[in-house]
Backbone as a chain_set.jsonl record, in Angstrom:
{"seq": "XXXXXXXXXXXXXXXXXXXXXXXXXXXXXXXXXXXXXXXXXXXXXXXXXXXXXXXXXXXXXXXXXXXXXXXXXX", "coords": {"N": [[4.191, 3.297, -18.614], [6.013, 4.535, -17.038], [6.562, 7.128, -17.646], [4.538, 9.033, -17.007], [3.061, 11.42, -15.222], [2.888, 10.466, -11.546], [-0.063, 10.448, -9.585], [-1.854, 10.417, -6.78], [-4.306, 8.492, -7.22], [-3.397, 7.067, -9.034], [-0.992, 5.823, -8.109], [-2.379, 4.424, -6.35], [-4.084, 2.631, -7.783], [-1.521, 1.091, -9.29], [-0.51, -0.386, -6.645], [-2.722, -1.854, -5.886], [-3.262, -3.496, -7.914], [-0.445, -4.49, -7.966], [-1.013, -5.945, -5.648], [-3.218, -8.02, -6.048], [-2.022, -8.982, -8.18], [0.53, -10.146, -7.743], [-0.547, -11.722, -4.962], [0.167, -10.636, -2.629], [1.652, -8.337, 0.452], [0.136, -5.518, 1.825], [2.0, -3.672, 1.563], [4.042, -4.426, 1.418], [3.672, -4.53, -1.114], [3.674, -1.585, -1.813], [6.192, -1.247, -1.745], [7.36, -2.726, -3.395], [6.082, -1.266, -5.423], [7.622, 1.108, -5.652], [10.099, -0.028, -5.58], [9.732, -0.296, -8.766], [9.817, 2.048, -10.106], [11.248, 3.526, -8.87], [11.313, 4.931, -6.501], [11.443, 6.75, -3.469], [11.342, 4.867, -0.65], [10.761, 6.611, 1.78], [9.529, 8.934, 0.345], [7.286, 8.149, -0.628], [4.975, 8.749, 1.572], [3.047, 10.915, 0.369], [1.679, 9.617, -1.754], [-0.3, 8.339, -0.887], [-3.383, 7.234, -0.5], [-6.646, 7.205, 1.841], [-7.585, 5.031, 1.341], [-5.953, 3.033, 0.938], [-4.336, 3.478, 3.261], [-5.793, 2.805, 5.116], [-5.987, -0.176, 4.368], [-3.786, -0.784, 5.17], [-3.355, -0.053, 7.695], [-4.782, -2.486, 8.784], [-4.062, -4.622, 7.823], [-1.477, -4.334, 9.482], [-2.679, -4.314, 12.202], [-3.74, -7.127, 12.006], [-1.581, -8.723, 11.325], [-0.787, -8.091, 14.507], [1.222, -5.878, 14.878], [-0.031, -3.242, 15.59], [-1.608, -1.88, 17.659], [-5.314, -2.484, 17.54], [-8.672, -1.561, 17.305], [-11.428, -2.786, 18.911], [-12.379, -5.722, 17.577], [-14.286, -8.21, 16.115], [-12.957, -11.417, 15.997], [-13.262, -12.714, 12.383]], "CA": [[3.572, 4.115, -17.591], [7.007, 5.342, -16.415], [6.853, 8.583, -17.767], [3.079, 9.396, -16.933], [3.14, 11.87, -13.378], [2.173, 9.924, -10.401], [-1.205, 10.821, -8.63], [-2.554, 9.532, -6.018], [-4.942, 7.868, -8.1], [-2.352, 6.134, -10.302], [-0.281, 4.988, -7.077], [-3.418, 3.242, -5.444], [-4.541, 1.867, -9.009], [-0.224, 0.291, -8.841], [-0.521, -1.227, -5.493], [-3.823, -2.591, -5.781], [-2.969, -4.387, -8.863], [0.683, -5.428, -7.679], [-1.346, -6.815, -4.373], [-3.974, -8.756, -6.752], [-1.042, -10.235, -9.433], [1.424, -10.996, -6.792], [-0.833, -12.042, -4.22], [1.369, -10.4, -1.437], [0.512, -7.762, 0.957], [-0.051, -3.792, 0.753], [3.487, -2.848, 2.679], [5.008, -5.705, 0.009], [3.34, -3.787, -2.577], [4.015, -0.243, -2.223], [7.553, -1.082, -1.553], [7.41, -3.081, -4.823], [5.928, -0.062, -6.419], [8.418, 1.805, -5.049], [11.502, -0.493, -6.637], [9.762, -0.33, -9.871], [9.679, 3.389, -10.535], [12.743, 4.293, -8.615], [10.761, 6.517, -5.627], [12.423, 6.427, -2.515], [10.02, 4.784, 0.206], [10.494, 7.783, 2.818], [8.994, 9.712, 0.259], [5.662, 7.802, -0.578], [3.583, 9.15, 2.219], [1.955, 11.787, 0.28], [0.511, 8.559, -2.516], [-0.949, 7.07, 0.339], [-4.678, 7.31, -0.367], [-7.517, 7.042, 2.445], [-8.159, 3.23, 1.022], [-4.549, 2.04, 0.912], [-3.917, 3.72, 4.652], [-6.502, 1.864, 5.94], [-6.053, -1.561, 3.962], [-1.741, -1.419, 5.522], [-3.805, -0.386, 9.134], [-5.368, -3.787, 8.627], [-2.939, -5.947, 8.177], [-0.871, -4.244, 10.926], [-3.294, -4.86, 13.238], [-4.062, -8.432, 12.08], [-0.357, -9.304, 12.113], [-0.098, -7.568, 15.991], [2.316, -4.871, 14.54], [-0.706, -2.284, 15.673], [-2.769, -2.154, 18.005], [-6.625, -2.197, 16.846], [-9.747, -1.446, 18.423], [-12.472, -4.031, 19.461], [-12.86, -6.322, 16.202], [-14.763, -9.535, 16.25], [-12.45, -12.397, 14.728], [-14.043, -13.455, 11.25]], "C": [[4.624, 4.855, -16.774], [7.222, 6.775, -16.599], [5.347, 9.087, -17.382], [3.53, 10.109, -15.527], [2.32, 10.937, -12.715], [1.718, 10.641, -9.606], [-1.141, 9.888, -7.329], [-2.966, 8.169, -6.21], [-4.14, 6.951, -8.605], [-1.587, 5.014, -9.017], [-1.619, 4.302, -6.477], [-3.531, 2.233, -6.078], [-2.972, 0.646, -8.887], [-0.278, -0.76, -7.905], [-1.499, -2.298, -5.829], [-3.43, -3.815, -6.963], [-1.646, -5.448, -8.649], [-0.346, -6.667, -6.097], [-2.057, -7.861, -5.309], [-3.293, -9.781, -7.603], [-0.166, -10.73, -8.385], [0.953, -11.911, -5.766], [-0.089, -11.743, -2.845], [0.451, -9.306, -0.281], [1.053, -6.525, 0.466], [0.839, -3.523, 1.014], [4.098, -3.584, 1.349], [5.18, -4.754, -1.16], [3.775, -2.429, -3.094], [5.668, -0.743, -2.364], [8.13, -2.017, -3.119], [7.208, -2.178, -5.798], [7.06, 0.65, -6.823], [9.456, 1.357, -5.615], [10.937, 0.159, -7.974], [10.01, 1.004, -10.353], [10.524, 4.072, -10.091], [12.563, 5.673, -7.815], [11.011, 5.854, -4.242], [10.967, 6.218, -1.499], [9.595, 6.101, 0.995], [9.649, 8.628, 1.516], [7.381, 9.19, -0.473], [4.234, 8.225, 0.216], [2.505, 9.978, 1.274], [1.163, 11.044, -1.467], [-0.383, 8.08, -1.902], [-1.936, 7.26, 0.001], [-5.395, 6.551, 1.158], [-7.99, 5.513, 2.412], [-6.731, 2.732, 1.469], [-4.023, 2.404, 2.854], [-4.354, 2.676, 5.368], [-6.82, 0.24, 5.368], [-4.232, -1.687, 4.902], [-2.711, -1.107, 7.164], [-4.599, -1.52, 9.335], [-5.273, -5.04, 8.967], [-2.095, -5.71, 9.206], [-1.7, -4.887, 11.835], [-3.456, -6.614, 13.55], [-2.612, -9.159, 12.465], [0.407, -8.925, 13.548], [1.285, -6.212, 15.649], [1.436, -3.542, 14.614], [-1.642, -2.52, 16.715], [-4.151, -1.792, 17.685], [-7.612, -2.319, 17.768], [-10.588, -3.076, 18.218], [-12.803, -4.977, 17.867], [-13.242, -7.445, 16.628], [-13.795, -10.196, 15.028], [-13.381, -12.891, 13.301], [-13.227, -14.12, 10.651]], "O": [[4.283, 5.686, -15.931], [7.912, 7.492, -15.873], [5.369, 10.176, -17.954], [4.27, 9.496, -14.757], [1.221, 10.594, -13.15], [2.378, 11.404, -8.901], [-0.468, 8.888, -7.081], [-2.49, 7.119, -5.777], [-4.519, 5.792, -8.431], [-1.628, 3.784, -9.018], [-1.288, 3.182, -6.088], [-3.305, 1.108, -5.631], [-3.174, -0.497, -8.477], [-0.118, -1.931, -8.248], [-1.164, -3.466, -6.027], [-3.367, -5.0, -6.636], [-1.604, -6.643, -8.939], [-0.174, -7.857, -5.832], [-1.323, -8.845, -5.396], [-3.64, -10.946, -7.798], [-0.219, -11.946, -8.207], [1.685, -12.858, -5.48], [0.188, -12.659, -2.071], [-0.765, -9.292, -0.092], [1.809, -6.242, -0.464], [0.84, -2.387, 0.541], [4.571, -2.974, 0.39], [6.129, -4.354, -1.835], [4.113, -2.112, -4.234], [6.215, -0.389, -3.408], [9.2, -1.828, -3.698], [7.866, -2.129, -6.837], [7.45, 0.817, -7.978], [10.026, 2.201, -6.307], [11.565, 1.134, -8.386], [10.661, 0.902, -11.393], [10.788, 5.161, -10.6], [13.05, 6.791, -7.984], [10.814, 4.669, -3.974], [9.956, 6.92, -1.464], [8.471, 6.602, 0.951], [8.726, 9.164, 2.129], [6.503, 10.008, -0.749], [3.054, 8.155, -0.127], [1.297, 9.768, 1.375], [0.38, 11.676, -2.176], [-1.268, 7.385, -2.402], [-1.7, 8.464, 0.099], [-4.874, 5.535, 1.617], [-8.633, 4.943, 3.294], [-6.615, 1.995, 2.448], [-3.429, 1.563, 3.529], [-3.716, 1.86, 6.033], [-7.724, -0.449, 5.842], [-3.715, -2.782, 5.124], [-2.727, -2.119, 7.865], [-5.248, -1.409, 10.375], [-5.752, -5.934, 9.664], [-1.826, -6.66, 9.94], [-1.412, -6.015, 12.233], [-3.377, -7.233, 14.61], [-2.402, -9.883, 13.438], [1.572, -9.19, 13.846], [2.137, -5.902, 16.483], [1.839, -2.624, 13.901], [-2.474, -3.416, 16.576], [-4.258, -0.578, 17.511], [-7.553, -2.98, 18.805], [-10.316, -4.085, 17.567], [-13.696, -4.51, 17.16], [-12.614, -7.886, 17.592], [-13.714, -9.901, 13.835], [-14.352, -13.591, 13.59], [-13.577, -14.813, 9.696]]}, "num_chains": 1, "name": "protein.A"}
């Protein structure tokens, strides 16, 4: 899959799967992506998909590294 262009699409599909086999988190993951393929983090923003933004604003928040609006603990 190293020579295939990276979408969007393709980088979400990456993460999601490194988060699922590794069991780690999404920041872990891209930046795992990110070793494997040899793409410099600063320039990942524009993989970021609308899902993966808001799964890393998540865990910020949950680990206090964000502040988040009104959430009921579950």
């Amino acid at each position: 899959m190293d020579d295939v262009i990276l979408t969007k699409k393709r980088f979400e599909k990456m993460v999601e799967e490194t988060v699922s086999s590794m069991r780690i988190s999404y920041m872990e993951a891209i930046l795992k992506v990110c070793e494997d393929r040899t793409i410099d983090p600063a320039d990942v923003s524009k993989f970021i998909t609308p899902v993966i933004k808001d799964k890393l604003e998540a865990e910020a928040i949950e680990l206090n590294m964000m502040k988040g609006g009104n959430t009921l603990p579950l």
